[in-house]
N, C-alpha and C positions, 0 to 999 in steps of 0.2 A: 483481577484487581481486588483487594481490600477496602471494604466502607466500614467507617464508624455507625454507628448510630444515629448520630447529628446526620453527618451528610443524606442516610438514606431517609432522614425524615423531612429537613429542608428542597432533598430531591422531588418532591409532592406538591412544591409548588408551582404554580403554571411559568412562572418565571424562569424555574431552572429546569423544568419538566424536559423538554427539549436541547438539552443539552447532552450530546451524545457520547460514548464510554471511549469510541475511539479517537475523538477530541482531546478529552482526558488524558489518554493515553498519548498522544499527539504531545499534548504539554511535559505531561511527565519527562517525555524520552527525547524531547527537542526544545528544553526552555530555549526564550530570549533575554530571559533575566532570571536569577532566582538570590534571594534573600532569607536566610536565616532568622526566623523570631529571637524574641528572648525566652521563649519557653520550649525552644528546640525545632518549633515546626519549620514548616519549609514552604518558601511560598515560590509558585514557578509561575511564568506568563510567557503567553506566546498567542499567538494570533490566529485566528480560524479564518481560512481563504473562506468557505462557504458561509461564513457571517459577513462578509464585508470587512474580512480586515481586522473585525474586533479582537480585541485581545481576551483569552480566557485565561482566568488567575487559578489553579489551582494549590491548595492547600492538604502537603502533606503532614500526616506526623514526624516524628524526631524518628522513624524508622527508615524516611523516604518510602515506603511503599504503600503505608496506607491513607486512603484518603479521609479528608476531615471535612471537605468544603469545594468547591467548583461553582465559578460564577463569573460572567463579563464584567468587565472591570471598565466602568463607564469613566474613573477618573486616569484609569495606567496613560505615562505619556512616556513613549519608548524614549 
């Protein structure tokens, strides 16, 4: 996979420290929803069984491939 800069610096946080590439990849290649920005990105969700369910929101760029952002999305309601 492809990281921006952003992601692998906000990746540093204990918060998203734990979130894992094959998760990611999980969303990427299986959203449950995805939505288009107005500035091209791309935002995908899907659910991680080994979280409970929760839903992980990743954010691509306007390339789809690389990433900008990965994070549980404590508000997503499928």
């Amino acid at each position: 996979m492809k990281y921006t800069q952003y992601f692998l610096a906000t990746r540093k946080r204990l918060d998203r420290a734990m979130i894992r590439d094959e998760w990611i990849q999980h969303v990427i290649d299986h959203p449950m929803r995805q939505k288009i920005q107005a500035d091209g990105r791309i935002r995908r969700w899907a659910p991680i069984a080994q979280m409970h369910g929760m839903y992980l929101r990743v954010i691509l760029l306007a390339d789809g491939e690389t990433v900008h952002n990965a994070f549980f999305d404590r508000s997503y309601k499928p």
